[in-house]
C-alpha positions as a Markdown table, in Angstrom:
| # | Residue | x | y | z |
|---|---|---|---|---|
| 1 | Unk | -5.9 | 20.6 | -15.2 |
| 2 | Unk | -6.9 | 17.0 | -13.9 |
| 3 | Unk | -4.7 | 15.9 | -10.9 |
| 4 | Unk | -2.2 | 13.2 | -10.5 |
| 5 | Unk | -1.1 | 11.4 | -7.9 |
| 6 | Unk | 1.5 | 8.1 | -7.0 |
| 7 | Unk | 1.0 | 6.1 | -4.2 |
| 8 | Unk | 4.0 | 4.6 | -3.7 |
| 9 | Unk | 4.1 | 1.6 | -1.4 |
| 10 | Unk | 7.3 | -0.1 | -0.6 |
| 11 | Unk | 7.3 | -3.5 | -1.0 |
| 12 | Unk | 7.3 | -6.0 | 2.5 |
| 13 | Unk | 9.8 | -3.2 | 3.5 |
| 14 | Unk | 11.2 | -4.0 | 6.8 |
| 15 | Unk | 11.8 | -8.2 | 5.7 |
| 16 | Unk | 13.3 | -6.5 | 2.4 |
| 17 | Unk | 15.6 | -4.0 | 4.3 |
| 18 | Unk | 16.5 | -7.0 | 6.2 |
| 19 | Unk | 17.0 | -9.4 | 2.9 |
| 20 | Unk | 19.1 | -6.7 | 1.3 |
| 21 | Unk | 20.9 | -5.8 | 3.9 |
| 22 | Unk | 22.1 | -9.6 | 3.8 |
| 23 | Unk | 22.9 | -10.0 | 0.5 |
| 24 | Unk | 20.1 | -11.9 | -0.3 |
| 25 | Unk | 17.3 | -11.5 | -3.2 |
| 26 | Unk | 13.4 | -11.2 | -0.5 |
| 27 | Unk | 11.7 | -12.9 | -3.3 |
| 28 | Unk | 13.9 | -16.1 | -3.2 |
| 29 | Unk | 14.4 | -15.4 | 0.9 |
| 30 | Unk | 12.1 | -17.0 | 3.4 |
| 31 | Unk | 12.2 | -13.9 | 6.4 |
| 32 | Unk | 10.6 | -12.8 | 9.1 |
| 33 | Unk | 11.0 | -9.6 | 11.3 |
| 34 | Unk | 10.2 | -10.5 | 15.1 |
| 35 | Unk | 11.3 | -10.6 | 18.7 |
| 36 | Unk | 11.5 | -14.7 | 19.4 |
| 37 | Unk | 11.8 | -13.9 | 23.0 |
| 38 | Unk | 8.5 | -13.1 | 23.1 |
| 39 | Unk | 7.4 | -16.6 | 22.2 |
| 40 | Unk | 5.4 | -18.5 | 19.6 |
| 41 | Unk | 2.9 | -16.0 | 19.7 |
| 42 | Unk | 4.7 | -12.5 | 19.0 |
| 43 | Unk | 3.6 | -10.9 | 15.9 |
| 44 | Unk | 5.6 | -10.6 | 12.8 |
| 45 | Unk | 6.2 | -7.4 | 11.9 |
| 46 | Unk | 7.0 | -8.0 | 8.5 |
| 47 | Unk | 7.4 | -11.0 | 6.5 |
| 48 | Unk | 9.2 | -11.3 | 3.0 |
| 49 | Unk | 7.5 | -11.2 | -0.6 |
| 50 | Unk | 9.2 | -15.0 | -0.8 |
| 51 | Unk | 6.6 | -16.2 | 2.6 |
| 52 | Unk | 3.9 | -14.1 | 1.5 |
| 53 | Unk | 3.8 | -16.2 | -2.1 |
| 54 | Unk | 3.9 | -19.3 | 0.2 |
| 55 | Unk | 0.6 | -17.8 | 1.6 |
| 56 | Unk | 1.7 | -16.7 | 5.1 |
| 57 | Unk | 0.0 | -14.0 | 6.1 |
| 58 | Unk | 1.1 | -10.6 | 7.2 |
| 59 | Unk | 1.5 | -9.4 | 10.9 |
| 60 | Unk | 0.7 | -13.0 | 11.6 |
| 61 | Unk | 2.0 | -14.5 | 14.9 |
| 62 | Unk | 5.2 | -16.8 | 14.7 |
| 63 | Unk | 3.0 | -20.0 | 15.7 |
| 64 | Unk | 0.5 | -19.5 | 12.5 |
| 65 | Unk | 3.9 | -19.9 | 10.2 |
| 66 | Unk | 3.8 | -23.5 | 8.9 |
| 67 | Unk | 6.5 | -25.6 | 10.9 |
| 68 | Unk | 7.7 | -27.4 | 7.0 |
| 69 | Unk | 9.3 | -23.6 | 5.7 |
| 70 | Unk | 13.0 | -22.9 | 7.0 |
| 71 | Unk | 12.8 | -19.2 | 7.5 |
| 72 | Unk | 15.5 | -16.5 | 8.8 |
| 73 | Unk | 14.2 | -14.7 | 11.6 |
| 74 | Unk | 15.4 | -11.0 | 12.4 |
| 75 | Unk | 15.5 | -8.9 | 15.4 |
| 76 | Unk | 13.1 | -5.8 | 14.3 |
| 77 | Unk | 15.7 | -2.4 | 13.7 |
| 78 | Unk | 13.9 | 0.6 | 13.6 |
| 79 | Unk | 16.8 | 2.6 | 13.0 |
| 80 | Unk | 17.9 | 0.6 | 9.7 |
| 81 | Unk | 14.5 | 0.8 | 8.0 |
| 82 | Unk | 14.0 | 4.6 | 9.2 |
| 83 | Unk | 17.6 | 5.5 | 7.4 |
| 84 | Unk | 16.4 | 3.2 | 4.3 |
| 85 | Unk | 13.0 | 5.4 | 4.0 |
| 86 | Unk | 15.1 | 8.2 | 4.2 |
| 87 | Unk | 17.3 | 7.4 | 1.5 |
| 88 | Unk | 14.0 | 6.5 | -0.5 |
| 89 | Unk | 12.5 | 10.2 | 0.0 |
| 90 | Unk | 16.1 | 11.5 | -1.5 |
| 91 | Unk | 15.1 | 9.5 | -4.2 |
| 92 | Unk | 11.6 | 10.7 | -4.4 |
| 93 | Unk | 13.1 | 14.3 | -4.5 |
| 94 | Unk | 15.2 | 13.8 | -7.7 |
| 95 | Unk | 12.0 | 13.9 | -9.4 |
| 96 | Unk | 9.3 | 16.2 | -7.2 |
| 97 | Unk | 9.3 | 18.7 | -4.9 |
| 98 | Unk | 9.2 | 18.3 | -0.8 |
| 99 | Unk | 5.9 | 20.1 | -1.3 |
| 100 | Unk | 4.6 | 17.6 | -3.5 |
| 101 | Unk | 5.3 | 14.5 | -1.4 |
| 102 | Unk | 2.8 | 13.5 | 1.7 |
| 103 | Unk | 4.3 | 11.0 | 3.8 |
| 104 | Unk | 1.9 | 8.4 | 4.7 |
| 105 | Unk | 4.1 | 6.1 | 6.6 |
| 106 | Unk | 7.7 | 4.8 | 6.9 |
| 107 | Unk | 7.3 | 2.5 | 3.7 |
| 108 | Unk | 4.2 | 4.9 | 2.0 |
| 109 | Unk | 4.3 | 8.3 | 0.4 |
| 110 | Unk | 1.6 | 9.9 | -2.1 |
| 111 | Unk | 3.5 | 12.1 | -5.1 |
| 112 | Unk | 1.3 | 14.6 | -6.5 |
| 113 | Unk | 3.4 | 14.4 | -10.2 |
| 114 | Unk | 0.3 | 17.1 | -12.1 |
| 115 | Unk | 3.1 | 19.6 | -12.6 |
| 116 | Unk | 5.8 | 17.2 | -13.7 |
| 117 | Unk | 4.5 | 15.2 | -16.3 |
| 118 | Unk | 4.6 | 17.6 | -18.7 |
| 119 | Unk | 8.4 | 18.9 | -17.8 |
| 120 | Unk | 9.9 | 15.4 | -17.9 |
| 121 | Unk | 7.6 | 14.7 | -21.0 |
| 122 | Unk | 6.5 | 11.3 | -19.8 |
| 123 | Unk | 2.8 | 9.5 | -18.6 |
| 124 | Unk | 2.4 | 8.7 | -15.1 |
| 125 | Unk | 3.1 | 5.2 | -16.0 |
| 126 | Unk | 6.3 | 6.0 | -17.5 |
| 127 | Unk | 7.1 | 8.7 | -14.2 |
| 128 | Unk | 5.8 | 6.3 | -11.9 |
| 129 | Unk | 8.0 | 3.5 | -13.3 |
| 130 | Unk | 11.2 | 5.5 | -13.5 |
| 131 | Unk | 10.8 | 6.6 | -10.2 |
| 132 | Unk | 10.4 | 2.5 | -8.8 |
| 133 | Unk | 13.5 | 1.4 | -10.9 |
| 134 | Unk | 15.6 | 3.9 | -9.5 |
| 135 | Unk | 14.5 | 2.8 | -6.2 |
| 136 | Unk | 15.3 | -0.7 | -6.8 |
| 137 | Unk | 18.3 | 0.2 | -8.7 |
| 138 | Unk | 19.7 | 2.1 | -6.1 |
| 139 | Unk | 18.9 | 0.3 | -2.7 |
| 140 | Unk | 17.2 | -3.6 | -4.2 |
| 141 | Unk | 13.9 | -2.5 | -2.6 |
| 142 | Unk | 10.8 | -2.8 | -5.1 |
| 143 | Unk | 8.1 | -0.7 | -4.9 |
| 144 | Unk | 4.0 | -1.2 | -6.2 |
| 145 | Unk | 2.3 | 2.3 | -7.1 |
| 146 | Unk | -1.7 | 3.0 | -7.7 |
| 147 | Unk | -2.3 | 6.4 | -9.5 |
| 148 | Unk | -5.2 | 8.1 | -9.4 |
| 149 | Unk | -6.8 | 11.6 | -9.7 |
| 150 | Unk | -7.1 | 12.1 | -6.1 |
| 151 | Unk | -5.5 | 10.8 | -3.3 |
| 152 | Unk | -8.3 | 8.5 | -2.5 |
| 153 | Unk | -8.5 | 7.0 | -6.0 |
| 154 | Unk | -4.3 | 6.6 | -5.9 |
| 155 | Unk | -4.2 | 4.4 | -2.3 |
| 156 | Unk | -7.2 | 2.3 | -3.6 |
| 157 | Unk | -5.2 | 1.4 | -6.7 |
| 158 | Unk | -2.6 | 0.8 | -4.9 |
| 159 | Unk | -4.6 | -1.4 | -2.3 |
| 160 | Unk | -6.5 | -3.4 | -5.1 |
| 161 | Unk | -5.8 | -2.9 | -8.8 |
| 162 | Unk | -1.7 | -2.9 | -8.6 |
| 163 | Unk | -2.0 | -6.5 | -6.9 |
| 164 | Unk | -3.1 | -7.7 | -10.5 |
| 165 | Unk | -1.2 | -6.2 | -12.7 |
| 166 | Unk | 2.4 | -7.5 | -14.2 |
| 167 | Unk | 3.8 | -4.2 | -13.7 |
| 168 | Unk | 3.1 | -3.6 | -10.4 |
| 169 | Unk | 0.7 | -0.3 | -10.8 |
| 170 | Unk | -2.9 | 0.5 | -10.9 |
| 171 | Unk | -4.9 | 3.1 | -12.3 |
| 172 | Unk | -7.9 | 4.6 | -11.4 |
| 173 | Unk | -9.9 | 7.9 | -12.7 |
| 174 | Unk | -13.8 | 8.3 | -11.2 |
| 175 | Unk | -14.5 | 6.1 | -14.5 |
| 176 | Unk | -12.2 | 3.6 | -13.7 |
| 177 | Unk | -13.1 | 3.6 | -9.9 |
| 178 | Unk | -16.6 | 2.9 | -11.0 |
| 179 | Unk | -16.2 | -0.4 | -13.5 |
| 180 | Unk | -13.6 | -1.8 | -11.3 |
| 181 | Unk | -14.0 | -1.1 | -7.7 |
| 182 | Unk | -17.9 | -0.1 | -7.1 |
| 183 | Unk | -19.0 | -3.6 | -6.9 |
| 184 | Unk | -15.4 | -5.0 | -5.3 |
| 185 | Unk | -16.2 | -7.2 | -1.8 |
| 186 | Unk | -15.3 | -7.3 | 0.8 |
| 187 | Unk | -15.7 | -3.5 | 1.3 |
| 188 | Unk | -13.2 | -3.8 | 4.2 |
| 189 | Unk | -10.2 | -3.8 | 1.1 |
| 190 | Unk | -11.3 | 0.0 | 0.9 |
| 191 | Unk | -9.2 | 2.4 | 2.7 |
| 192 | Unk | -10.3 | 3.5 | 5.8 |
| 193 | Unk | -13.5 | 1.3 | 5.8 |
| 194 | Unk | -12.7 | -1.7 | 8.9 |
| 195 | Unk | -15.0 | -4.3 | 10.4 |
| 196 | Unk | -16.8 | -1.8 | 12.7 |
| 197 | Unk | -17.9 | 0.5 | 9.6 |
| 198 | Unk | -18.4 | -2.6 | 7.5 |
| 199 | Unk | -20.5 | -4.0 | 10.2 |
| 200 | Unk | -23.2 | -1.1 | 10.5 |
| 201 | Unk | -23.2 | -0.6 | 7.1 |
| 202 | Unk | -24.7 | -3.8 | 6.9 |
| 203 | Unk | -27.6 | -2.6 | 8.8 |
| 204 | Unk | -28.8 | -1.2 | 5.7 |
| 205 | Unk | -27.6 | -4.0 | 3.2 |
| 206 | Unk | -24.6 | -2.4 | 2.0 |
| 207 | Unk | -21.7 | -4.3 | 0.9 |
| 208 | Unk | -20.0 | -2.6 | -1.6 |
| 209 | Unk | -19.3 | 1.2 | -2.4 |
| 210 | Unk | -22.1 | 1.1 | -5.3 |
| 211 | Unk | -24.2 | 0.1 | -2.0 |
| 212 | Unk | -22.8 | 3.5 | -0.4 |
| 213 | Unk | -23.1 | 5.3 | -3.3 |
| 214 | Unk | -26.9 | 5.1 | -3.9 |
| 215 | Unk | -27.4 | 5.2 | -0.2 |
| 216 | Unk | -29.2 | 8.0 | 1.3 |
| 217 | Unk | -26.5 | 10.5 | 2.7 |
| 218 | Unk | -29.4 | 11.7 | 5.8 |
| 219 | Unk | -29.1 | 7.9 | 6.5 |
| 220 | Unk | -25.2 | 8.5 | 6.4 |
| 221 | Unk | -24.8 | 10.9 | 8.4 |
| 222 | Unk | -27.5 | 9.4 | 10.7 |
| 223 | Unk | -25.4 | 6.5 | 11.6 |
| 224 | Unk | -21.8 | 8.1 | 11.8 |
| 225 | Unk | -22.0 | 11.9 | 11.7 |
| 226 | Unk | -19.7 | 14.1 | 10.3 |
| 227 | Unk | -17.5 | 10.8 | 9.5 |
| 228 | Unk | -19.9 | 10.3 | 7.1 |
| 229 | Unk | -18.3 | 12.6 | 4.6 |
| 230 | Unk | -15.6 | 10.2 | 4.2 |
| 231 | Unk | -18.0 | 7.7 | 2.8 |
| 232 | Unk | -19.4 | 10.3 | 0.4 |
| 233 | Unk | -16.7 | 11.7 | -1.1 |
């Protein structure tokens, strides 16, 4: 049976905790989360989906926010978006089991669904999609999910496919993967690939994972040793 996995990413999470937890909608809020004490140059910790459309970046420093946006500012409270991601993984057990649920951060999880798609009768898309609602539903936090046949595939459409879709979701299979993502730049969108792995990959004019792909794996494991098996796989 071919795997199945969610990656379920929650949504600005800390500046949407914070929105909600106001009464007010993130996606007509201008918020960020950060210490002002600190100064004009302490990092955001989380900005809402409202500043990001304006095309604020995220973990940027106050300073780099344009002076013309009005914007709330919130003390960072650890405790309130812990007990929000808790209530979230109560939701995520309605519909899997523990076993079945990797936690990836306070705002990630991955959902291996394999088993469950045939009990509740539904695609992943449908699962997937169920699963979100009730989130939002329940707590006004929205959710974007990649799903994929293996855990790799499911954070990569979650990084770069779900961005572009109306509902929120991306799907890749090894098919998929290879039409949509093998010739995607900058490589550094991958998961787990940063400047310092881009950068010596370049060494060898490689700037996508087709590049990687067709690359000699002696040549792989040359530059980064055992770490190469991430690249491979």
């Amino acid at each position: 049976m071919e795997k199945v996995y969610l990656c379920i990413d929650l949504k600005c999470f800390c500046a949407s905790v914070e929105c909600v937890a106001r009464g007010l909608d993130p996606f007509e809020t201008d918020l960020v989360v950060a210490d002002p004490s600190r100064g004009n140059g302490a990092i955001c910790l989380a900005i809402s989906p409202s500043l990001k459309a304006k095309g604020v970046k995220n973990r940027c420093r106050i300073f780099e926010i344009p002076k013309n946006i009005d914007y709330i500012t919130a003390l960072p409270r650890m405790k309130l978006y812990i007990k929000y991601s808790a209530d979230i993984y109560g939701i995520y057990l309605k519909y899997v089991s523990a076993e079945d649920i990797v936690v990836y951060s306070i705002d990630e999880c991955f959902l291996d669904v394999t088993s469950y798609l045939k009990m509740y009768k539904l695609t992943a898309k449908e699962l997937a999609k169920k699963i979100i609602d009730d989130v939002y539903d329940t707590l006004n936090i929205c959710a974007t999910v990649g799903i994929g046949t293996n855990l790799f595939l499911a954070k990569v459409a979650l990084d770069i496919t779900a961005k572009h879709t109306s509902d929120h979701m991306g799907y890749l299979d090894e098919e998929e993967f290879k039409k949509q993502i093998w010739h995607h730049k900058p490589i550094t969108d991958i998961w787990n690939i940063g400047r310092g792995i881009a950068k010596r990959l370049e060494k060898y004019n490689c700037y996508d994972l087709y590049d990687v792909a067709h690359m000699d794996e002696k040549v792989l494991y040359k530059e980064f040793g055992v770490n190469a098996e991430f690249l491979i796989k």
